[in-house]
Backbone bond lengths (Angstrom), bond angles and torsions (degrees), N, CA, C in turn:
res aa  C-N    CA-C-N  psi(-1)  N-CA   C-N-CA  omega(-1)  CA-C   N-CA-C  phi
1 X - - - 1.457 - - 1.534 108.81 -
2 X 1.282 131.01 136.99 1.194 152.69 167.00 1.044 114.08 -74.81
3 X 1.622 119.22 114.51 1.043 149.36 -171.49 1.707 136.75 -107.31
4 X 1.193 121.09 91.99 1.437 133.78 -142.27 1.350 117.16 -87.00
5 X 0.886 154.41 86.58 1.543 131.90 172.09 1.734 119.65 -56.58
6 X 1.423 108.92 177.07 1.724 114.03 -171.65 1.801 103.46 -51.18
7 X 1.356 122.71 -66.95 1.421 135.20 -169.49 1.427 93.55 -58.49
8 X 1.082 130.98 -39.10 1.175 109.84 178.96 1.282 136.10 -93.36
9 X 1.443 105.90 -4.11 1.312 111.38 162.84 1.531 128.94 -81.79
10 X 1.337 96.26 -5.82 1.456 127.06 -169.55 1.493 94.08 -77.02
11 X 1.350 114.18 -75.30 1.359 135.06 165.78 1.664 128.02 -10.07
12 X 1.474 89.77 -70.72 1.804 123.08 155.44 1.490 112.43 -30.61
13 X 1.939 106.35 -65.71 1.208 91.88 -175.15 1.828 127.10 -95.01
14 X 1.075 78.22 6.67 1.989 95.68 174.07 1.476 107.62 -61.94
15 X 1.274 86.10 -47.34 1.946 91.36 -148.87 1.425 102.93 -85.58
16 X 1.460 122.33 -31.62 1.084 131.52 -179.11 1.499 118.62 -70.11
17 X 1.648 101.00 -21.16 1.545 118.28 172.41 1.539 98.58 -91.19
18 X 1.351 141.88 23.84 1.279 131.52 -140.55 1.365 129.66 -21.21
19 X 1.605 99.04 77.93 1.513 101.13 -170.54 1.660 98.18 -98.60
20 X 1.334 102.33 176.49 1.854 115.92 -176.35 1.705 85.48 -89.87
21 X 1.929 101.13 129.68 1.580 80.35 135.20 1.542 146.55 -88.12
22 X 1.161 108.38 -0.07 1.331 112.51 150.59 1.321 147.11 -64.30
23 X 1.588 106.83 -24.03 1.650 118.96 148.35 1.395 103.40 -88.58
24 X 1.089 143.82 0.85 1.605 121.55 176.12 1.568 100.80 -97.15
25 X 1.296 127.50 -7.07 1.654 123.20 -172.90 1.582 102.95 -133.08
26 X 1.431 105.56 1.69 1.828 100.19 159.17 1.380 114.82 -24.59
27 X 1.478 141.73 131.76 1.502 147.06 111.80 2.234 71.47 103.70
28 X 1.076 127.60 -11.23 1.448 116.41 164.06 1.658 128.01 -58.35
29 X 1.410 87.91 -86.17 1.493 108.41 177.91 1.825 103.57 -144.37
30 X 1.532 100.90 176.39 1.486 94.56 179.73 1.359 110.63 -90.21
31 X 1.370 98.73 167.87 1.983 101.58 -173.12 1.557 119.68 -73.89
32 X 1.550 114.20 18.99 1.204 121.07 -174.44 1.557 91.19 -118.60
33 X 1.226 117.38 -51.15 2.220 107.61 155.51 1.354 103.51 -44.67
34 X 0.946 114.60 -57.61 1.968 118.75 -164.52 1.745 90.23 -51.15
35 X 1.061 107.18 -50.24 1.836 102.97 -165.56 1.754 99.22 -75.70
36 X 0.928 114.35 -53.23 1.457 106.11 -169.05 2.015 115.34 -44.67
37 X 1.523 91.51 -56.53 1.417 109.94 175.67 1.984 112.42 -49.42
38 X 1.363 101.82 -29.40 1.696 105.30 -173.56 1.514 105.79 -90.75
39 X 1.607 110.38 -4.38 1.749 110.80 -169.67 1.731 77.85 -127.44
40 X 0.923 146.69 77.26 1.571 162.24 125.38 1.647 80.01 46.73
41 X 1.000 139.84 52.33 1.310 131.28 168.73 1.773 124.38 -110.10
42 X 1.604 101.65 -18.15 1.271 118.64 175.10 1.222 118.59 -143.40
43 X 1.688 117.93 116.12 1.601 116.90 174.77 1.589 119.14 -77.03
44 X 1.398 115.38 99.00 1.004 107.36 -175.61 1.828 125.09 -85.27
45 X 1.379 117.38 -163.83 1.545 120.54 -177.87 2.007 96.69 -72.26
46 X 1.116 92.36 143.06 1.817 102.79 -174.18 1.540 86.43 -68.25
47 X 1.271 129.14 -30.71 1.969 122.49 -173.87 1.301 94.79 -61.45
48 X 1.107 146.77 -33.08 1.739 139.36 -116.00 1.603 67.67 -131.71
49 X 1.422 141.39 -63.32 1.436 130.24 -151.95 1.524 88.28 -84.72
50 X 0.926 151.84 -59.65 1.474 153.69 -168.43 2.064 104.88 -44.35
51 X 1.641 108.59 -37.94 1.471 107.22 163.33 1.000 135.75 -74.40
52 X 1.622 115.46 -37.61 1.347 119.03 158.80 1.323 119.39 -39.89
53 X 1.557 120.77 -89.94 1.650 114.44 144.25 1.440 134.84 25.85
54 X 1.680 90.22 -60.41 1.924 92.53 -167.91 1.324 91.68 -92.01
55 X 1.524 140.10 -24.67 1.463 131.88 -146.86 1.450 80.01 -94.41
56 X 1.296 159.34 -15.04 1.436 165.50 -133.78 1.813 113.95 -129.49
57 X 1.655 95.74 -23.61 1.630 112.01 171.52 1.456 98.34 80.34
58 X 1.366 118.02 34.83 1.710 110.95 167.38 1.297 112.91 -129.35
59 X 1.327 106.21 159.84 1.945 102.14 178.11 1.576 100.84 -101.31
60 X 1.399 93.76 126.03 1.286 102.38 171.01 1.569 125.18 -50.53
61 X 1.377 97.73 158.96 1.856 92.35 -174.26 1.521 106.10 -122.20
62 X 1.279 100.46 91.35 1.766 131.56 178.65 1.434 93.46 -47.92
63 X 1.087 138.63 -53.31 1.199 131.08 -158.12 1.739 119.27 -62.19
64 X 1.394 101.95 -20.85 1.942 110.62 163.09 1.352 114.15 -119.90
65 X 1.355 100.90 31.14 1.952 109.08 176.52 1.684 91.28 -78.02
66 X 1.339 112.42 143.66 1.483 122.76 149.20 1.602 112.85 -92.01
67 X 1.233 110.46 111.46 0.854 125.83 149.33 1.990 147.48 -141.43
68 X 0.926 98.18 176.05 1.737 98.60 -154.80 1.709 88.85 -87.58
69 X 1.616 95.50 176.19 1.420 94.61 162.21 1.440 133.05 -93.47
70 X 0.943 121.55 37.90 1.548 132.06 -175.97 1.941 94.43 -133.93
71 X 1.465 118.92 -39.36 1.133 107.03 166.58 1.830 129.99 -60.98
72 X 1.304 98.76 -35.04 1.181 114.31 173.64 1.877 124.20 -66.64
73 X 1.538 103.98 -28.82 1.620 120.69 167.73 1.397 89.54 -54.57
74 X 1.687 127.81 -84.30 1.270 155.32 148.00 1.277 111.96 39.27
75 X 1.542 104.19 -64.17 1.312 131.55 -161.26 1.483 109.83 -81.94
76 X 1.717 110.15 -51.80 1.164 140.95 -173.36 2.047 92.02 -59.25
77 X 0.943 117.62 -55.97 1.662 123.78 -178.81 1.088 110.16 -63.75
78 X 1.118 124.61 -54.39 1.731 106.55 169.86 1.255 112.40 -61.12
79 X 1.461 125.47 -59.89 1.600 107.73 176.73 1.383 124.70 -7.36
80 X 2.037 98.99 -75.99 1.392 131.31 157.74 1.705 111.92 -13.82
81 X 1.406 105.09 -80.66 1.675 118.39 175.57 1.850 111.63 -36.50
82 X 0.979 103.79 -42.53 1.804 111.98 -148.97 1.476 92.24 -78.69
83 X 1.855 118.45 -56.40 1.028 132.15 -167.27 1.669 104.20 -63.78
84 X 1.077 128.44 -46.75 1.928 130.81 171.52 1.240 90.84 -60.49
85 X 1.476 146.77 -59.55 1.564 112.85 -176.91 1.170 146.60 -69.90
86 X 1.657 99.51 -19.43 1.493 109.50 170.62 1.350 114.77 -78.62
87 X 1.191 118.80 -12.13 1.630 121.34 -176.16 1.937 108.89 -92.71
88 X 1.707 103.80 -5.53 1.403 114.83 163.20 1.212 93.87 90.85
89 X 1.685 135.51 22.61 1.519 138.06 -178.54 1.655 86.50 -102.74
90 X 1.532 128.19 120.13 1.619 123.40 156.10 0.988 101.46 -94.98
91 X 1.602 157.62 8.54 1.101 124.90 -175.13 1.820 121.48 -104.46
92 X 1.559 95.31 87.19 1.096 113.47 -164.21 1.506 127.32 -115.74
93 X 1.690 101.22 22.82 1.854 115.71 -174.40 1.506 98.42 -66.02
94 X 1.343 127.81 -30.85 1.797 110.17 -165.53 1.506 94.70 -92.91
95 X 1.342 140.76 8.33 1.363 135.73 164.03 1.465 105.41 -85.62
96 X 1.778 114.20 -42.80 1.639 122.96 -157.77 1.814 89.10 -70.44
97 X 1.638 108.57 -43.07 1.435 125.29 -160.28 1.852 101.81 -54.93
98 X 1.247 114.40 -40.05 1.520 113.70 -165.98 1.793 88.75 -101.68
99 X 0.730 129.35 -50.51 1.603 111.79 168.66 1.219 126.39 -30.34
100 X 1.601 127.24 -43.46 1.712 133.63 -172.50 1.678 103.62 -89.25
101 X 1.119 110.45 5.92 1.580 129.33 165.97 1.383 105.28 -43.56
102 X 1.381 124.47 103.41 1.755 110.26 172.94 1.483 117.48 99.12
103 X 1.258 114.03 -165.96 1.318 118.06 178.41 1.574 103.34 -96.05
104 X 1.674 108.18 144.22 1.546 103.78 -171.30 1.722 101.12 -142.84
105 X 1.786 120.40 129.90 1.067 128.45 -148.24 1.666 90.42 -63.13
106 X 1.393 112.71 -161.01 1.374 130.69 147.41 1.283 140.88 -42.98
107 X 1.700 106.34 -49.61 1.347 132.21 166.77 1.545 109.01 -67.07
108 X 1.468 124.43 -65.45 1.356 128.52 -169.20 1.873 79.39 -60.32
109 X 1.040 166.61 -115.42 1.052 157.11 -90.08 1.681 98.50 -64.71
110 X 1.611 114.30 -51.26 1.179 104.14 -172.16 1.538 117.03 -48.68
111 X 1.266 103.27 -61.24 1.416 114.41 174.06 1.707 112.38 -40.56
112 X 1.317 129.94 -66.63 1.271 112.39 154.58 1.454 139.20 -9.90
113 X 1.267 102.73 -89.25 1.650 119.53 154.33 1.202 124.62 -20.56
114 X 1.541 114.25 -38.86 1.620 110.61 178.84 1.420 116.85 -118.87
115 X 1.016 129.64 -10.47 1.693 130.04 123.40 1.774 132.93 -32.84
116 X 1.578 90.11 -44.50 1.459 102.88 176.92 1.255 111.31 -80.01
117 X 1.659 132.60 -11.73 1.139 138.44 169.80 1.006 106.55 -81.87
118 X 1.452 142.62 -50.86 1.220 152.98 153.84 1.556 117.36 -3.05
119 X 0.856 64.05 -61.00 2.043 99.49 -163.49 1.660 89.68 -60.65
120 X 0.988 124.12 -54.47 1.419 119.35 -153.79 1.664 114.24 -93.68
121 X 1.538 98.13 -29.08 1.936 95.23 168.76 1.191 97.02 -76.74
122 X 0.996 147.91 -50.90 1.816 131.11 -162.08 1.288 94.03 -79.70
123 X 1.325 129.06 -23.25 1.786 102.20 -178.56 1.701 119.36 -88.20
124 X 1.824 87.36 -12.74 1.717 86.69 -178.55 1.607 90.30 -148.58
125 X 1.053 153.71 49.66 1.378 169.06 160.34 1.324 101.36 35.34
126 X 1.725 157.81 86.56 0.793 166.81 -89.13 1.509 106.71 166.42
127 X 1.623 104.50 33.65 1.512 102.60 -161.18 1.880 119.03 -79.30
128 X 1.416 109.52 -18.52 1.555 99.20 159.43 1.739 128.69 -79.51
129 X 1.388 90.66 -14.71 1.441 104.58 176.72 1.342 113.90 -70.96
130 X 1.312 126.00 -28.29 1.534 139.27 -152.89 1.161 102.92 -102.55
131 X 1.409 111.47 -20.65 2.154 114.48 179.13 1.411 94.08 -79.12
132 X 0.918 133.88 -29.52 1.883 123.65 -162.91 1.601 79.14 -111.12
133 X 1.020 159.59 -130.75 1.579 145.64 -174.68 1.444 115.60 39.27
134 X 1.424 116.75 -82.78 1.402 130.61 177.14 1.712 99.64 -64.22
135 X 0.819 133.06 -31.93 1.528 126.15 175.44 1.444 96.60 -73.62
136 X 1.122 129.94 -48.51 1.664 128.54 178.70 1.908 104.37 -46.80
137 X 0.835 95.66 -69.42 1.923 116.96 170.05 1.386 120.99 -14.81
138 X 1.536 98.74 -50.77 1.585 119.05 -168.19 1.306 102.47 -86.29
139 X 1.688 125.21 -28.69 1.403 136.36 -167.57 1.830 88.85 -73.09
140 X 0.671 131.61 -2.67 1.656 117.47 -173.55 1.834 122.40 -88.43
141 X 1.510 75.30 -23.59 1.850 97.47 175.39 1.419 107.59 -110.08
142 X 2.007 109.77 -41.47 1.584 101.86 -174.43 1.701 94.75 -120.64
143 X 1.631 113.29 108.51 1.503 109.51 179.26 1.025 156.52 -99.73
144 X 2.216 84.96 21.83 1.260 113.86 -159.19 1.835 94.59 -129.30
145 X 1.263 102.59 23.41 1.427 113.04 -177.14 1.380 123.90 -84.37
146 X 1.596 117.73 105.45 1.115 130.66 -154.42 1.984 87.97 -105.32
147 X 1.588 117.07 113.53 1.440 124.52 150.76 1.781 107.27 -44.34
148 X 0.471 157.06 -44.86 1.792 163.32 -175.27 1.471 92.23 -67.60
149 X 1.169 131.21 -51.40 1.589 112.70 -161.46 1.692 95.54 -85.16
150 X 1.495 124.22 16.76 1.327 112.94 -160.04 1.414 128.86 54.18
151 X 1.354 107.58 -92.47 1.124 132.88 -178.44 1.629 134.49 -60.13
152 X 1.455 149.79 108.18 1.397 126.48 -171.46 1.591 103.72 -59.92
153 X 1.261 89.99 163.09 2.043 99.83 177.74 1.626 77.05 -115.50
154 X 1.270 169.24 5.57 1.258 116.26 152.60 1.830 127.01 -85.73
155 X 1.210 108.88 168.11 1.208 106.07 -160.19 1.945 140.45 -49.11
156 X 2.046 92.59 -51.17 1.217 120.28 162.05 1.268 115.90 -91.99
157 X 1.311 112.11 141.65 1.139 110.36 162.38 2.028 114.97 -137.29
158 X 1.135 125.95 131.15 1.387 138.59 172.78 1.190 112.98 -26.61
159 X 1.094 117.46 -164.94 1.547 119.41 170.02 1.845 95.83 -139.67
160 X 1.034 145.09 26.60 1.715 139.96 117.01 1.516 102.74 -80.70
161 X 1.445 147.15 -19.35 1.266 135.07 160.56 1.847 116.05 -54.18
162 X 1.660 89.30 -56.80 1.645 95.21 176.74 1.702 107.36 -66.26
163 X 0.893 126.58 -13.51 1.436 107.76 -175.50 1.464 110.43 -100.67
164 X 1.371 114.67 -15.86 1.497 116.88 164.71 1.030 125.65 -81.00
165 X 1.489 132.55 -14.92 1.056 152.29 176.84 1.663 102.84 -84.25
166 X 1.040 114.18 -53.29 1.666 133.20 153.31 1.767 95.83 -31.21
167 X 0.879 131.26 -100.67 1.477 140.35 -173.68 1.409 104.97 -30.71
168 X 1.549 139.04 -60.84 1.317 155.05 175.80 1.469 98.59 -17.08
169 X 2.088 91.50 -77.78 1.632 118.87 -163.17 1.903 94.76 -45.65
170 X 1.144 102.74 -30.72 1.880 114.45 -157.71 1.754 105.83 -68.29
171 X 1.601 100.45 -39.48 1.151 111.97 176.16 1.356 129.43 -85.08
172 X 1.283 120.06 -28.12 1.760 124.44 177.79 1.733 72.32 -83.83
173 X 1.051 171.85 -71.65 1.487 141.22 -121.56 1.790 104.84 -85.98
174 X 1.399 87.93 -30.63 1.829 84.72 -173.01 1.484 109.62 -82.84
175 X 1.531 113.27 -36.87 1.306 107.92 172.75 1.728 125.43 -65.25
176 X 1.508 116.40 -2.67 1.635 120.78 179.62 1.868 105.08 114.85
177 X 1.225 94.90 -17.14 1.813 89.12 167.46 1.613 119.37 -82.69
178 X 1.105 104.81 49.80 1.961 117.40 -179.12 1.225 98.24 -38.32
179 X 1.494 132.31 -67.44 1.270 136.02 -162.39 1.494 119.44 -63.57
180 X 1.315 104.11 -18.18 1.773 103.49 178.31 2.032 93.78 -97.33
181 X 0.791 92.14 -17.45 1.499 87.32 -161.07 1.880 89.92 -91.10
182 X 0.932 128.41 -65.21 1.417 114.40 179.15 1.490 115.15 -37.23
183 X 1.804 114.27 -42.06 1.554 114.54 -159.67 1.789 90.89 -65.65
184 X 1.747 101.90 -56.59 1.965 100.77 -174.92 1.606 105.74 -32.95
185 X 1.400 112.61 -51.62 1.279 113.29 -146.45 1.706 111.40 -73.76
186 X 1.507 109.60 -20.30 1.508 133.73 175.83 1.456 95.07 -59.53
187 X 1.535 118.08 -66.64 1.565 122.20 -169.82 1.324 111.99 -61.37
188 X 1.285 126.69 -35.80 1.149 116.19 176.16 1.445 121.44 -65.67
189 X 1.412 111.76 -31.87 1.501 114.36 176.68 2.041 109.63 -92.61
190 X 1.141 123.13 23.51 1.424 141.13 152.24 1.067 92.35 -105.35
191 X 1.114 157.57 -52.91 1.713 140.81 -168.94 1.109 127.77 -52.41
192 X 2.491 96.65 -47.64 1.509 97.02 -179.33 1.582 99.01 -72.40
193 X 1.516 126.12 34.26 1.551 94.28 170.55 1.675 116.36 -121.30
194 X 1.620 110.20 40.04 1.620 131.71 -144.81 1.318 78.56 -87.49
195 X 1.373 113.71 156.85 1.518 115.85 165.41 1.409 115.39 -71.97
196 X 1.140 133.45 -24.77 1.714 122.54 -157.70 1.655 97.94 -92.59
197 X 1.176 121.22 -15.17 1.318 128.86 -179.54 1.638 117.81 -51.30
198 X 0.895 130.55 99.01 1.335 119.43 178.46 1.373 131.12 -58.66
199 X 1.862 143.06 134.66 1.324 97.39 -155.62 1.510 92.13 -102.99
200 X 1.205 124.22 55.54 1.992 116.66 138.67 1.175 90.09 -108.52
201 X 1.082 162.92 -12.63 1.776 148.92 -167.88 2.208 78.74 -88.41
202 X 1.174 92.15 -70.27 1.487 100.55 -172.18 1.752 110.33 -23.34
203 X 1.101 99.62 -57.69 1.650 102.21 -152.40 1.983 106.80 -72.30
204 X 1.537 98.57 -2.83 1.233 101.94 -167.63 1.522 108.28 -73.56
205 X 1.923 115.33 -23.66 1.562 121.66 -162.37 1.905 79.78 -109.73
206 X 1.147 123.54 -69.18 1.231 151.46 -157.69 1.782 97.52 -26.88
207 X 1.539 115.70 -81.30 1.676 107.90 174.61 1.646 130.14 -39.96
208 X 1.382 106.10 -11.11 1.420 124.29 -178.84 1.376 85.41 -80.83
209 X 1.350 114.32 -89.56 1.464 130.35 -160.99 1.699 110.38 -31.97
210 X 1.266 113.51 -15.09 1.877 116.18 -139.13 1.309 86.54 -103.04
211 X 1.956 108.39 -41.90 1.823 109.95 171.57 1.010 124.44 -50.41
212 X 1.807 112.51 -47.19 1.107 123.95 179.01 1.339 115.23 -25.86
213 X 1.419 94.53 -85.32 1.695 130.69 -179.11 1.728 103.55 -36.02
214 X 1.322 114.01 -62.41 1.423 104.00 174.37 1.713 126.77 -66.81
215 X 1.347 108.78 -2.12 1.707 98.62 -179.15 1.394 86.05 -101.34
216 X 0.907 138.68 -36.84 1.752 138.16 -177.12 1.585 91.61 -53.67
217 X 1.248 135.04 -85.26 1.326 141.83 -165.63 1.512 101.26 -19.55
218 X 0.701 143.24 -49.21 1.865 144.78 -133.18 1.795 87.14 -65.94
219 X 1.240 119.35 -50.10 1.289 120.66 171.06 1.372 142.28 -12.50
220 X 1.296 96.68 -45.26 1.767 126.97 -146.55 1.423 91.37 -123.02
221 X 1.179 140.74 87.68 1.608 117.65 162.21 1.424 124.84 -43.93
222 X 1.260 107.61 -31.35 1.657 111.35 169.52 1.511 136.82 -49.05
223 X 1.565 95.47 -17.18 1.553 115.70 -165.20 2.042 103.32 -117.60
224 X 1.363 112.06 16.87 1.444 122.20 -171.58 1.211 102.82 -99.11
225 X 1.327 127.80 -10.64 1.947 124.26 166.72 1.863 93.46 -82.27
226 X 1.199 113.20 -62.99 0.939 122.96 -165.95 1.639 115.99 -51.74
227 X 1.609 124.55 -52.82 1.283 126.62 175.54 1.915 95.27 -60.40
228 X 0.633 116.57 -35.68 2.076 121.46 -171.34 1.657 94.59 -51.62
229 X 1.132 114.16 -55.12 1.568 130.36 179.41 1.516 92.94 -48.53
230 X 1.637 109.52 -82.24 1.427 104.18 -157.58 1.706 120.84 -54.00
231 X 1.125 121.52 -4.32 1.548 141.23 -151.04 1.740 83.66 -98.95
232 X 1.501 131.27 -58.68 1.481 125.54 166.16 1.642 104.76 -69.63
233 X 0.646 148.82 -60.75 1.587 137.11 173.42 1.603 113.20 -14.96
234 X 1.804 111.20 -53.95 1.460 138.90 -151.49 1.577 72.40 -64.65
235 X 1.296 93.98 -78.51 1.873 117.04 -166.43 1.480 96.83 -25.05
236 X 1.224 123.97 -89.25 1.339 114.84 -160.17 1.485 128.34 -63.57
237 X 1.645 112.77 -8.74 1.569 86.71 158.67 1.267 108.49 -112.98
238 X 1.481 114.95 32.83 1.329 107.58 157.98 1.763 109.43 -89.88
239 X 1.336 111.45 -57.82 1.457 115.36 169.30 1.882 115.34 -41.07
240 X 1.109 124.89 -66.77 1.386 132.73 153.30 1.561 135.69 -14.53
241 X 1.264 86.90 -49.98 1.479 107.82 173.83 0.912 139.07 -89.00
242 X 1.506 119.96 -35.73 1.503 159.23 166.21 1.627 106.76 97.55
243 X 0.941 123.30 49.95 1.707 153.15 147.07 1.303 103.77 -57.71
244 X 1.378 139.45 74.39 1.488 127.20 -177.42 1.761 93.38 -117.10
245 X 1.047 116.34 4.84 1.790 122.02 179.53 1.808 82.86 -66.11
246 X 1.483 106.64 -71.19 1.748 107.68 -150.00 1.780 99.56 -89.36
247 X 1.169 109.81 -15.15 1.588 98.64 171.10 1.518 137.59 -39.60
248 X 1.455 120.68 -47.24 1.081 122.12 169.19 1.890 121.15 -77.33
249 X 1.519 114.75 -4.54 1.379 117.21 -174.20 1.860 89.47 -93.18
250 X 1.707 111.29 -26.46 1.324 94.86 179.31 1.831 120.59 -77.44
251 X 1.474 94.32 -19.53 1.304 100.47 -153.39 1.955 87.37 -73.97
252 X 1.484 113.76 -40.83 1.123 112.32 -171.55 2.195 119.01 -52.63
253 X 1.717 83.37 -40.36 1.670 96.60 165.72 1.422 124.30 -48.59
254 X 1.577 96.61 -32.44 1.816 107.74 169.84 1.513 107.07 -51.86
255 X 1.608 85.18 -69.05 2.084 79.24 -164.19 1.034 104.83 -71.81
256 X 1.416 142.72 4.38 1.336 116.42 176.36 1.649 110.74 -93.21
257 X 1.291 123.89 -3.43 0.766 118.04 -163.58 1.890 106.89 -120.71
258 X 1.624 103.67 -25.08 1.240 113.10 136.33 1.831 128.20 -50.91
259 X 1.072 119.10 -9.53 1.365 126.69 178.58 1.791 104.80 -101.64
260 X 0.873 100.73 -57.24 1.489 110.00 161.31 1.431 136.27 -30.63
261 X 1.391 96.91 -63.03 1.651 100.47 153.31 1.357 129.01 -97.13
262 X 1.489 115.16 39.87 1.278 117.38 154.68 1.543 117.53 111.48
263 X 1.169 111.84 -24.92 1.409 116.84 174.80 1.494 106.62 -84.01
264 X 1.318 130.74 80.29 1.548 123.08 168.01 1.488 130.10 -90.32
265 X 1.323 116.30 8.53 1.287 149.73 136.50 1.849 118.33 -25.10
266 X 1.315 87.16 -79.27 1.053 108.66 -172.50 1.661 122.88 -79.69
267 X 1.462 103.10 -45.23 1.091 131.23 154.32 1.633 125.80 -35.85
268 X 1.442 121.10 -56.26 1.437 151.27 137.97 1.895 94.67 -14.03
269 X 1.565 131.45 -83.04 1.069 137.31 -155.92 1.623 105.13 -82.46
270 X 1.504 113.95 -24.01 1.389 93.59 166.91 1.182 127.67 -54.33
271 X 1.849 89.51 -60.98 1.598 112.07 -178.14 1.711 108.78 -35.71
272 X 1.073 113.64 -60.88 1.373 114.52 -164.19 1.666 115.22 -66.94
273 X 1.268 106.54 -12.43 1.739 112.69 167.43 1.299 87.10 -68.54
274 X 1.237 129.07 -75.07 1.446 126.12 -129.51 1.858 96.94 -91.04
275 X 0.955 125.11 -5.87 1.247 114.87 166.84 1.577 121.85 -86.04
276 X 1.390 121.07 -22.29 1.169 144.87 -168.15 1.917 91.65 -94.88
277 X 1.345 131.20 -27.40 1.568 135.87 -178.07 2.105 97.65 -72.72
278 X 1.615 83.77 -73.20 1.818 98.05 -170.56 1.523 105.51 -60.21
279 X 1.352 121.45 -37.47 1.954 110.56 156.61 0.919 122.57 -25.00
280 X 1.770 105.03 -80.51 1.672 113.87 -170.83 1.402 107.56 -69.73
281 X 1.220 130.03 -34.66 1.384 111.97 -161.67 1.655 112.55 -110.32
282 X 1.267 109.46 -2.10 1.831 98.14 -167.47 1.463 94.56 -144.12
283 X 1.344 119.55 -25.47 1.634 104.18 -152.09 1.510 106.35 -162.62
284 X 1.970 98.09 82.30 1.597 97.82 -153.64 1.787 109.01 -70.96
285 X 1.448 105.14 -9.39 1.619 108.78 179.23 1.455 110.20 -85.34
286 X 1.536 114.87 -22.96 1.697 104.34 -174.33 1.534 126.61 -57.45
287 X 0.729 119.63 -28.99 1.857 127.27 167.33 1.564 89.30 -54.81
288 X 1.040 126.33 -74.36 1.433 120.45 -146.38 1.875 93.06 -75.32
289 X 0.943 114.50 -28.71 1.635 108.38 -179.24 1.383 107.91 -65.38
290 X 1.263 139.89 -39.20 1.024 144.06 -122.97 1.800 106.93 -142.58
291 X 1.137 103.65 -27.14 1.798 115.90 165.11 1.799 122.82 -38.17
292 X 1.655 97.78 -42.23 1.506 102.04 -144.12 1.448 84.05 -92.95
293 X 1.361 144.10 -30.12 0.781 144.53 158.97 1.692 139.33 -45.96
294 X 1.345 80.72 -49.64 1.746 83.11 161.51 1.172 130.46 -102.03
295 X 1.341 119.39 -5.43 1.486 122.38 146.40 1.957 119.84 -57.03
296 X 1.039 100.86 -38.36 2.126 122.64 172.37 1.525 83.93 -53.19
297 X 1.466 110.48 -104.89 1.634 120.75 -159.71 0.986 129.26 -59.57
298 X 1.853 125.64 -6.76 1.416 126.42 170.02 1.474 94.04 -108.09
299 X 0.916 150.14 -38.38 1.525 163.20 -115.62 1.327 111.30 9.08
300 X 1.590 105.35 79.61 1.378 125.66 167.22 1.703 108.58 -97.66
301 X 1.086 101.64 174.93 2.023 133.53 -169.85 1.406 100.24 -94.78
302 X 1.239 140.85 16.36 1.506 137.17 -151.78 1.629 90.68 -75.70
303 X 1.534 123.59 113.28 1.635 100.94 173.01 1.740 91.20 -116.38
304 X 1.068 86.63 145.92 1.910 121.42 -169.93 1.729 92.43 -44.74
305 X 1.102 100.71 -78.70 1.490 119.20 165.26 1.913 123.55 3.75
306 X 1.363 85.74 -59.26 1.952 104.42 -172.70 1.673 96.69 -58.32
307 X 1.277 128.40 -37.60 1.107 138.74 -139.27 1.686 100.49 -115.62
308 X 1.400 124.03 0.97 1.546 127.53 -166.95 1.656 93.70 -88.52
């Protein structure tokens, strides 16, 4: 049996994806690191091999990473970090606080930096501040990244690229730039559909992006077949995958949007799964936020109450 090390598995799956290494180590390292690291010639920082990796659409394989014990804290804290935000918990300064501990590469800074932005619009809503911020963020990997062109023109991109870009689209829509923020948020969800992408690397930006896209839609009647689609898309690689954080916010996008176009029937029994899920388990005010409203435009019985 053939036996691989990290660079070379790296290698393996580059070429076989026929990717450039020069787009796989853009705004990383130079393509003479990129080569050394893929010919077992240089052990590099597990941040620096862990990007390569993501810009390539694969999950790295931690299990033959070299790393030290301070990299491994490192590692262990972002986990930490990522998992409190996706679960809709920001209060994450004594994780960010022992992370900036020491000297911290290029990469760990980005990641910093846009955590620490994180951290501070949801704790104090800072939302024009956070569009030029998170554009700062992204400049660390892409430094030729113009907000106006939307979109990066280089080829790969990571998955802390896609999720900052994710945040961007999040911010021109909430701050009144709908139209820049829907178009970002469109490209990003054509991107996650690249071939080299793996779909567990995929599904990690992709169920984010898919909410997006469907709470924006409600707008547009034109776009209510289409968000209906993405709302089963959400579902199954959330179920599939084991995505049960955004599952019930998609499932709720179902019936609402099943209500929308006419089925309020059906619509009626989604809704009430998925409001009765994100209650108990994620979001003890959403029933009551979200009741009076869809009792108004569907004229449903929803009482606050069932759901306390």
């Amino acid at each position: 049996m053939q036996v691989y090390k990290i660079g070379a598995l790296l290698r393996r799956a580059r070429t076989e994806k026929k990717l450039s290494i020069t787009d796989m180590c853009e705004g990383i390292c130079s393509k003479q690191m990129a080569n050394l690291i893929e010919t077992e010639q240089r052990i590099s920082h597990w941040k620096m091999i862990d990007t390569l990796f993501s810009r390539i659409g694969e999950k790295t394989p931690f299990r033959i990473m070299a790393m030290t014990k301070e990299d491994a804290e490192k590692y262990i804290l972002e986990t930490k970090i990522r998992e409190r935000i996706s679960s809709g918990n920001a209060e994450i300064k004594e994780f960010l606080d022992e992370y900036r501990i020491g000297k911290m590469t290029k990469l760990e800074e980005q990641f910093f930096k846009f955590y620490s932005i994180v951290y501070e619009n949801r704790n104090f809503d800072k939302n024009d501040w956070a569009v030029t911020e998170f554009t700062e963020a992204l400049k660390f990997t892409i430094p030729n990244y113009d907000i106006k062109e939307s979109f990066p023109k280089q080829t790969l991109l990571s998955n802390m690229e896609l999720v900052i870009l994710n945040n961007i689209a999040r911010q021109q829509y909430n701050c009144g730039e709908k139209k820049a923020g829907f178009s970002l948020m469109k490209k990003l969800y054509e991107y996650t559909k690249s071939y080299w992408i793996s779909v567990q690397e995929n599904v990690k930006t992709q169920v984010m992006i898919l909410f997006n896209l469907e709470d924006w839609s409600d707008e547009e009647p034109v776009l209510w077949n289409s968000a209906l689609k993405m709302t089963e898309e959400g579902i199954e690689l959330c179920l599939k995958y084991n995505k049960l954080t955004y599952f019930p916010y998609h499932l709720f996008a179902k019936g609402y949007y099943l209500a929308k176009l006419g089925d309020k029937e059906q619509g009626k029994k989604v809704l009430q799964d998925s409001l009765m899920m994100i209650t108990k388990m994620f979001d003890p005010n959403f029933a009551k936020n979200n009741i009076p409203n869809l009792n108004k435009n569907f004229n449903f019985d929803f009482a606050i109450t069932y759901f306390s």
